[in-house]
PDB file of N, CA, C and O in Angstrom:
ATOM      1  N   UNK A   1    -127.284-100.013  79.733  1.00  0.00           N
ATOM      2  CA  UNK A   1    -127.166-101.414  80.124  1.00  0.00           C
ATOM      3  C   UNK A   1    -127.445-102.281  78.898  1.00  0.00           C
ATOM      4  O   UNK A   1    -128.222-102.021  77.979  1.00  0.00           O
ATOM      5  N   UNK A   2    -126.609-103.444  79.063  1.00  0.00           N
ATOM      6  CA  UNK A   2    -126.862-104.247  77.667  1.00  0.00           C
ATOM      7  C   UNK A   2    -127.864-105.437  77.941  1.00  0.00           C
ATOM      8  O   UNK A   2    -128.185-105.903  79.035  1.00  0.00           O
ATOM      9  N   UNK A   3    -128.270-105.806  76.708  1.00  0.00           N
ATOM     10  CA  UNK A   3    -129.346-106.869  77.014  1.00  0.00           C
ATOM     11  C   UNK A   3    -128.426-107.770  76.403  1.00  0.00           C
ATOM     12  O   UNK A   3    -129.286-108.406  75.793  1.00  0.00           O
ATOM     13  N   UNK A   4    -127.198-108.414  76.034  1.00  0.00           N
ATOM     14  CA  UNK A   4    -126.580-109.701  76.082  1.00  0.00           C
ATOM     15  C   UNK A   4    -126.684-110.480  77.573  1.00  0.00           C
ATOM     16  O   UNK A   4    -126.660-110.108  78.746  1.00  0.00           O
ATOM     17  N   UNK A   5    -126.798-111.611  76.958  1.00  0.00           N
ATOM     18  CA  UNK A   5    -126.499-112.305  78.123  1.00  0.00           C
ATOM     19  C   UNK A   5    -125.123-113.438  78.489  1.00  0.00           C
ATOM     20  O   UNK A   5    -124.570-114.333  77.850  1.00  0.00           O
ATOM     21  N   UNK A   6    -124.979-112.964  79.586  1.00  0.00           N
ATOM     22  CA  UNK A   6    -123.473-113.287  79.552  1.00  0.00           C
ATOM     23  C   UNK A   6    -123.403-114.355  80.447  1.00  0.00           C
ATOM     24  O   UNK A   6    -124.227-114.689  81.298  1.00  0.00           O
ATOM     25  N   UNK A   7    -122.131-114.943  80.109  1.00  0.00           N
ATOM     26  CA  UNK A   7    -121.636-116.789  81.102  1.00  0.00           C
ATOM     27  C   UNK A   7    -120.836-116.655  81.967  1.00  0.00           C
ATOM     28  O   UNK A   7    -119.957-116.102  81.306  1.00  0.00           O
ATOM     29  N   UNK A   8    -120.393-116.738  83.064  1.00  0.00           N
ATOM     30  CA  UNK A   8    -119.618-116.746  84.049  1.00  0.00           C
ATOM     31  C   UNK A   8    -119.093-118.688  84.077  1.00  0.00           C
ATOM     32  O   UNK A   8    -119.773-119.710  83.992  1.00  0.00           O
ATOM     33  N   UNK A   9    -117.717-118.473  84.222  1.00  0.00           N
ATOM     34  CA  UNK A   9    -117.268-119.672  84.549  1.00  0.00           C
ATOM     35  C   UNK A   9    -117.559-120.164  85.578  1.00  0.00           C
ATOM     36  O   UNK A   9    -117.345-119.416  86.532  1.00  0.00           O
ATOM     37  N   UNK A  10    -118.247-121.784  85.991  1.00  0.00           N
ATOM     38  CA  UNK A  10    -118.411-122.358  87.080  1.00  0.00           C
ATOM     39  C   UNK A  10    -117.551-122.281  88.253  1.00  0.00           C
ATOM     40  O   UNK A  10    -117.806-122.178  89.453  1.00  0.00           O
ATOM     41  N   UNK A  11    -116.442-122.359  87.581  1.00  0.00           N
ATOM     42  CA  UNK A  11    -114.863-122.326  88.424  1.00  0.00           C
ATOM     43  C   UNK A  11    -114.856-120.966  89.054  1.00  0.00           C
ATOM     44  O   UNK A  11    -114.491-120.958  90.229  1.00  0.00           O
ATOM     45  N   UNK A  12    -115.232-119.641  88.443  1.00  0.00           N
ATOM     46  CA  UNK A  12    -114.749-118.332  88.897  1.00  0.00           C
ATOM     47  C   UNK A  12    -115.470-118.754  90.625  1.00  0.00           C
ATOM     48  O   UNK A  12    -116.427-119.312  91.161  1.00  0.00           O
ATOM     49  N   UNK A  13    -113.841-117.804  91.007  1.00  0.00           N
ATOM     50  CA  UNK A  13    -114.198-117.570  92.612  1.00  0.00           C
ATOM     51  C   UNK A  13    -114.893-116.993  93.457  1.00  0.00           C
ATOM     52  O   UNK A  13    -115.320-115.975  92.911  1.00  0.00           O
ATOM     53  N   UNK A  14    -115.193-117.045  94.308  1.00  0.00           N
ATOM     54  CA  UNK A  14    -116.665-116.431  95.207  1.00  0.00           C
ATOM     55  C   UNK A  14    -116.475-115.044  95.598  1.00  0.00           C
ATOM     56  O   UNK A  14    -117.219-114.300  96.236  1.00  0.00           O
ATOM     57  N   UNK A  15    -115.056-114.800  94.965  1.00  0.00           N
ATOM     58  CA  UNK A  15    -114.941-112.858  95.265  1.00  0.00           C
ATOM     59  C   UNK A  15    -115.423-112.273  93.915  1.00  0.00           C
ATOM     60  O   UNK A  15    -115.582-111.078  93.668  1.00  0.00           O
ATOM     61  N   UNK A  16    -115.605-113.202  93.181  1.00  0.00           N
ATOM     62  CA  UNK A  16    -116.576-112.574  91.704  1.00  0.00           C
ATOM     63  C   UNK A  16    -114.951-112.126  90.975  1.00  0.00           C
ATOM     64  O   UNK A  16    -115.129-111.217  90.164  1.00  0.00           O
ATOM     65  N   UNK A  17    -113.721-112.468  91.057  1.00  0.00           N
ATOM     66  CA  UNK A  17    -112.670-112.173  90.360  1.00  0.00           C
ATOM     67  C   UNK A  17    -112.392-113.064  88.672  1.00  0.00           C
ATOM     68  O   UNK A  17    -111.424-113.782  88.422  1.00  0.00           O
ATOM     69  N   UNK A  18    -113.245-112.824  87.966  1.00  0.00           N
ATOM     70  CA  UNK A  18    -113.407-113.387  87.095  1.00  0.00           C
ATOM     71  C   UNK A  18    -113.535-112.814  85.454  1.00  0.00           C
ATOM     72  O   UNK A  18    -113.671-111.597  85.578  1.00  0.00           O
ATOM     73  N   UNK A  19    -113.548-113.086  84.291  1.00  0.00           N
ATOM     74  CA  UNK A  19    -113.968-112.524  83.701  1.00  0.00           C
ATOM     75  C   UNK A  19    -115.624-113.115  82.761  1.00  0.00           C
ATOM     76  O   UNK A  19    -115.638-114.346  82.776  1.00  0.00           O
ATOM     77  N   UNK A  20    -116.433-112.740  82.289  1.00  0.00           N
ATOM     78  CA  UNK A  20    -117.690-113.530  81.772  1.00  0.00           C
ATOM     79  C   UNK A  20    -117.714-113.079  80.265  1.00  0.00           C
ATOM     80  O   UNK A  20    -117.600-111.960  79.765  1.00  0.00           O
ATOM     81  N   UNK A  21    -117.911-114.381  79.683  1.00  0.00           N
ATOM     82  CA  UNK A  21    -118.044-113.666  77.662  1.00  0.00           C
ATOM     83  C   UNK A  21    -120.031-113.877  77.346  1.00  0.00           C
ATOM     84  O   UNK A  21    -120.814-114.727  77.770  1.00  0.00           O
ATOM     85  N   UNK A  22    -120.191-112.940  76.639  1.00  0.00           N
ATOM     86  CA  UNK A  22    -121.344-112.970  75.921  1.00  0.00           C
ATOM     87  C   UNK A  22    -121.637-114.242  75.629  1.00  0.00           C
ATOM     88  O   UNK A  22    -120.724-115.067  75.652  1.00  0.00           O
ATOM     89  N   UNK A  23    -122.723-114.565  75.359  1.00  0.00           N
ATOM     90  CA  UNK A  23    -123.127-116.021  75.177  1.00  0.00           C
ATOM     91  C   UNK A  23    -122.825-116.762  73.401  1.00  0.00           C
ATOM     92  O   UNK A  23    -122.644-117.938  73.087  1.00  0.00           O
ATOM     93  N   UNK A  24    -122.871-115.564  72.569  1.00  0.00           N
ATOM     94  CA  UNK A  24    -122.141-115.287  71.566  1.00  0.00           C
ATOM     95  C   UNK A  24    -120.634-115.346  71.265  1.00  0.00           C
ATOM     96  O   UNK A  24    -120.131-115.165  70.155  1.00  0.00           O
ATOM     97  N   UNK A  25    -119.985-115.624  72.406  1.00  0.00           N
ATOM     98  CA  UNK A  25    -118.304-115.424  72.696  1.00  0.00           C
ATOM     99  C   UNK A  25    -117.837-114.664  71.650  1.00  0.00           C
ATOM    100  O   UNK A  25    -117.078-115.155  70.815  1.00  0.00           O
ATOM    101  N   UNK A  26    -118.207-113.513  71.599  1.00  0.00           N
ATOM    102  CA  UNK A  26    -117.283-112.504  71.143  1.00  0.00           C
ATOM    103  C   UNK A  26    -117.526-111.144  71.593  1.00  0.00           C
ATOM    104  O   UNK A  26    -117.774-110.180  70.869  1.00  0.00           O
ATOM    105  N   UNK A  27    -117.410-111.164  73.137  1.00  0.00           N
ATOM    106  CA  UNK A  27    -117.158-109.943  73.769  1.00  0.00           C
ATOM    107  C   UNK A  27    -116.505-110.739  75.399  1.00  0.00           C
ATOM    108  O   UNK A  27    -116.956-111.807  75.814  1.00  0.00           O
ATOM    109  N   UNK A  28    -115.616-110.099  75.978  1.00  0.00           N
ATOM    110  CA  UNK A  28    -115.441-110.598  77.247  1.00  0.00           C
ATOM    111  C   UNK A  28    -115.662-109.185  78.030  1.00  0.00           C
ATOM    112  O   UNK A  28    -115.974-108.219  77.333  1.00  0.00           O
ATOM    113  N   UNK A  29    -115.514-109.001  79.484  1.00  0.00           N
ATOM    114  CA  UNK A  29    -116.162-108.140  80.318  1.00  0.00           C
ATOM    115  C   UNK A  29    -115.552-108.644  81.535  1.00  0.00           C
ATOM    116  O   UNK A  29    -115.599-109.840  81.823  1.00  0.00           O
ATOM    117  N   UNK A  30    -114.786-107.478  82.505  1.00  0.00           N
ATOM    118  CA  UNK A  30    -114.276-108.257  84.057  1.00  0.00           C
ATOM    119  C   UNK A  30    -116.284-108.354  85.142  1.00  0.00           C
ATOM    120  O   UNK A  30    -117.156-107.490  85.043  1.00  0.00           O
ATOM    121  N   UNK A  31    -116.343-109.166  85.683  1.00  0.00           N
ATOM    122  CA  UNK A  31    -117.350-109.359  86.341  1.00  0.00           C
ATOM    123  C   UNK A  31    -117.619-108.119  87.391  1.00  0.00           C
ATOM    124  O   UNK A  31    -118.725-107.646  87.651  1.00  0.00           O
ATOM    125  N   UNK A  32    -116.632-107.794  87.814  1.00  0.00           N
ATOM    126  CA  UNK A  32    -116.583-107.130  88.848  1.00  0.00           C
ATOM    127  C   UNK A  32    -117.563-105.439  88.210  1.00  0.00           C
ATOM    128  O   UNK A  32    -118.128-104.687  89.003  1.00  0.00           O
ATOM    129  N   UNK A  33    -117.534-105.257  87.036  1.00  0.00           N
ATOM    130  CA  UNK A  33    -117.313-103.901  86.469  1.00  0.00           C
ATOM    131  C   UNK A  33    -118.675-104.458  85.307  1.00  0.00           C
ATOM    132  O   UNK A  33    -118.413-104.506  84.105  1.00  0.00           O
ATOM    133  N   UNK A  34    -119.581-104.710  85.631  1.00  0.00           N
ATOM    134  CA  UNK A  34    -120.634-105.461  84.452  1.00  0.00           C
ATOM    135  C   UNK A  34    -121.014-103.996  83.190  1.00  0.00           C
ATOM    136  O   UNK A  34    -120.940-104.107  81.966  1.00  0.00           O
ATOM    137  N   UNK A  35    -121.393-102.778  83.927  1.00  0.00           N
ATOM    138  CA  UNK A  35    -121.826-101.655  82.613  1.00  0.00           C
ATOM    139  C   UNK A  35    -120.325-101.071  82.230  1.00  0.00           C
ATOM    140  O   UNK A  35    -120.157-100.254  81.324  1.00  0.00           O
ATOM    141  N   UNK A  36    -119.319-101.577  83.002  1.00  0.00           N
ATOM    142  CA  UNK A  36    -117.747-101.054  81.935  1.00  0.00           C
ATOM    143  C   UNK A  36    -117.502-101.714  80.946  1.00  0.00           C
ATOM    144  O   UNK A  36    -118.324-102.558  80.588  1.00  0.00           O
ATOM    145  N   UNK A  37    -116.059-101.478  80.078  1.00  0.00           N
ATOM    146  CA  UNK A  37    -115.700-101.506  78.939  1.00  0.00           C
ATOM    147  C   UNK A  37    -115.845-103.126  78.619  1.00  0.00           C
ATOM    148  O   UNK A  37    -115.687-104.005  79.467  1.00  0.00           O
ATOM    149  N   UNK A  38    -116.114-103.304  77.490  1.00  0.00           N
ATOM    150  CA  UNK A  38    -116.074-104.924  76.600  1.00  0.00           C
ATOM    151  C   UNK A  38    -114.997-104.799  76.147  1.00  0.00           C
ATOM    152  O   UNK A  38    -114.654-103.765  75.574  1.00  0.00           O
ATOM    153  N   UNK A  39    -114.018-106.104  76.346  1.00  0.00           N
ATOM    154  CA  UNK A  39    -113.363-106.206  74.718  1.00  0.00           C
ATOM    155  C   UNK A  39    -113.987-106.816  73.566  1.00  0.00           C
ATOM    156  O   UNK A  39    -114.711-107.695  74.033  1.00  0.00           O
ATOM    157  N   UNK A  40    -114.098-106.813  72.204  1.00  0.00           N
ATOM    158  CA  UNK A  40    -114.678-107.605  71.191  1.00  0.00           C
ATOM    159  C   UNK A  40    -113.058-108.772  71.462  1.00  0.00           C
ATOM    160  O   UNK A  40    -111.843-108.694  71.646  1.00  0.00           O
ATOM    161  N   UNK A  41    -114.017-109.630  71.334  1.00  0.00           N
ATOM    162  CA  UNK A  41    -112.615-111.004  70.589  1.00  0.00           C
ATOM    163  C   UNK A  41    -113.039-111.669  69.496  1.00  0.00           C
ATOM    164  O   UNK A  41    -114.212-111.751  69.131  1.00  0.00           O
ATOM    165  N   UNK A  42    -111.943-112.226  68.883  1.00  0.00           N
ATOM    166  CA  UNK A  42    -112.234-113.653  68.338  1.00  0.00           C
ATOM    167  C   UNK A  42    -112.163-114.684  69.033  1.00  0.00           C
ATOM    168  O   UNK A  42    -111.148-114.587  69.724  1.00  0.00           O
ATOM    169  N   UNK A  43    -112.637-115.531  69.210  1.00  0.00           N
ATOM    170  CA  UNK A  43    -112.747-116.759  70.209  1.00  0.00           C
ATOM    171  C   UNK A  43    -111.924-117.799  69.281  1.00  0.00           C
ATOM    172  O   UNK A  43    -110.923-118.027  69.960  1.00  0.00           O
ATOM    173  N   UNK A  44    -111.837-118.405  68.316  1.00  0.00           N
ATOM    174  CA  UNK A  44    -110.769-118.821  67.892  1.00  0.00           C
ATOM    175  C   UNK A  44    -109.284-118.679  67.681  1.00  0.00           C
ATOM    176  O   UNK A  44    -108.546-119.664  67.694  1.00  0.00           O
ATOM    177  N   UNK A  45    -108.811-117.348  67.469  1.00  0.00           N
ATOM    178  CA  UNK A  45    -107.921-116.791  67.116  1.00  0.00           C
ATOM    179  C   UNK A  45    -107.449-116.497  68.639  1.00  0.00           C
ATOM    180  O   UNK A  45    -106.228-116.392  68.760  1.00  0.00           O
ATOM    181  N   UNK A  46    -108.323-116.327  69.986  1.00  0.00           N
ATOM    182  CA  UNK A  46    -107.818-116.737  71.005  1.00  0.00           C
ATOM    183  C   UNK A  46    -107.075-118.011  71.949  1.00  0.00           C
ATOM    184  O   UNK A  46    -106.047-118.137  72.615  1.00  0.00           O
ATOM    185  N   UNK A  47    -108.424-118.974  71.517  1.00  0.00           N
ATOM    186  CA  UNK A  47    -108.018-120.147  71.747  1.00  0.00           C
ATOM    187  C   UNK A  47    -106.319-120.526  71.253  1.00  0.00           C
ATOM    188  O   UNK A  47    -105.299-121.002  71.753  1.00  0.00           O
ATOM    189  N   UNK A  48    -106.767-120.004  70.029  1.00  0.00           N
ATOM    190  CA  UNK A  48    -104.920-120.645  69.308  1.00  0.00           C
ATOM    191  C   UNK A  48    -103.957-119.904  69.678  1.00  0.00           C
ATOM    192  O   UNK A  48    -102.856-119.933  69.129  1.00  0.00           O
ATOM    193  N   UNK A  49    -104.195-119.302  70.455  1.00  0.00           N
ATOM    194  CA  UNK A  49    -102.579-117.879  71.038  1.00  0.00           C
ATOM    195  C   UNK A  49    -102.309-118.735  71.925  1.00  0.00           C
ATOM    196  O   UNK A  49    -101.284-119.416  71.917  1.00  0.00           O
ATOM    197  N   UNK A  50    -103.214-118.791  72.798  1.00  0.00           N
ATOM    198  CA  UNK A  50    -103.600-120.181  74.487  1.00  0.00           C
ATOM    199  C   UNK A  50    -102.888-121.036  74.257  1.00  0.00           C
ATOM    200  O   UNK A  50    -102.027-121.307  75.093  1.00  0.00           O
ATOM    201  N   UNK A  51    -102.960-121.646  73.263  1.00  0.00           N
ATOM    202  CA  UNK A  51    -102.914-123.608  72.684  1.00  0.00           C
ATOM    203  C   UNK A  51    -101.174-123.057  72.384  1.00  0.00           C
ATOM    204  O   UNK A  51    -100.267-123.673  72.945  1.00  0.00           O
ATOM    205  N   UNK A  52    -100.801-121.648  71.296  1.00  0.00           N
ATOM    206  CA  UNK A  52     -99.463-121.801  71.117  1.00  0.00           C
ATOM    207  C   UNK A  52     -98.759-121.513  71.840  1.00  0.00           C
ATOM    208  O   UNK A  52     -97.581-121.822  71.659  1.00  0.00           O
ATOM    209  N   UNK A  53     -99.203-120.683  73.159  1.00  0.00           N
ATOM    210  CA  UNK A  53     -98.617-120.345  74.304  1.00  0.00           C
ATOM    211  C   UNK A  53     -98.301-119.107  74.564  1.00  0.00           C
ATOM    212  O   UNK A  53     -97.451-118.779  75.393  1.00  0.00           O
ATOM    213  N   UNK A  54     -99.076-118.209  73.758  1.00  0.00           N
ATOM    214  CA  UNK A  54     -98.263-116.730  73.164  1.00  0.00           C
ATOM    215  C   UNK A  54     -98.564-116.229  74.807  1.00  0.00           C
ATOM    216  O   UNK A  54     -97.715-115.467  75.269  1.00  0.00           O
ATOM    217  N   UNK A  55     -99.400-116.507  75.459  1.00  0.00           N
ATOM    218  CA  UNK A  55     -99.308-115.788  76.761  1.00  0.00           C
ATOM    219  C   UNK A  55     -98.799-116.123  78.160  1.00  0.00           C
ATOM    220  O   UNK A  55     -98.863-115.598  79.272  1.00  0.00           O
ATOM    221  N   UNK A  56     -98.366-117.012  77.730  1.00  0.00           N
ATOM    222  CA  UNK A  56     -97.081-118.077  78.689  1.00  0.00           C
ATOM    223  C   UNK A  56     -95.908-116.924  79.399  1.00  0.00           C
ATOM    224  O   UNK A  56     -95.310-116.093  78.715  1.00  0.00           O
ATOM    225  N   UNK A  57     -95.776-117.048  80.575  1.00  0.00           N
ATOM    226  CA  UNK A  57     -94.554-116.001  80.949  1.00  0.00           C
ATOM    227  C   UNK A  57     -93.605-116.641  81.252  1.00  0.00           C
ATOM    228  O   UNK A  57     -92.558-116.078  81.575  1.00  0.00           O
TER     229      UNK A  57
END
């Protein structure tokens, strides 16, 4: 078990379908699954994929 402490979005829904980042924002984690896999991110280099739309369908 990790001792980060992690943020859940205010917004996430009451079925816990969400994902929460380290307080550090550079790990995210699905809520549902708290001792499973992390991704590492960059939190900038995310933001700007977002902002250019790279994940737009």
């Amino acid at each position: 078990m990790t001792t980060d402490h992690w943020l859940k979005s205010s917004h996430s829904s009451a079925n816990g379908d969400c994902v929460e980042l380290t307080r550090s924002l550079d790990r995210i984690r699905d809520s549902k699954d708290p001792d499973g896999p992390t991704l590492n991110v960059n939190v900038r280099e995310l933001v700007r994929a977002v902002k250019d739309g790279r994940f737009d369908h």
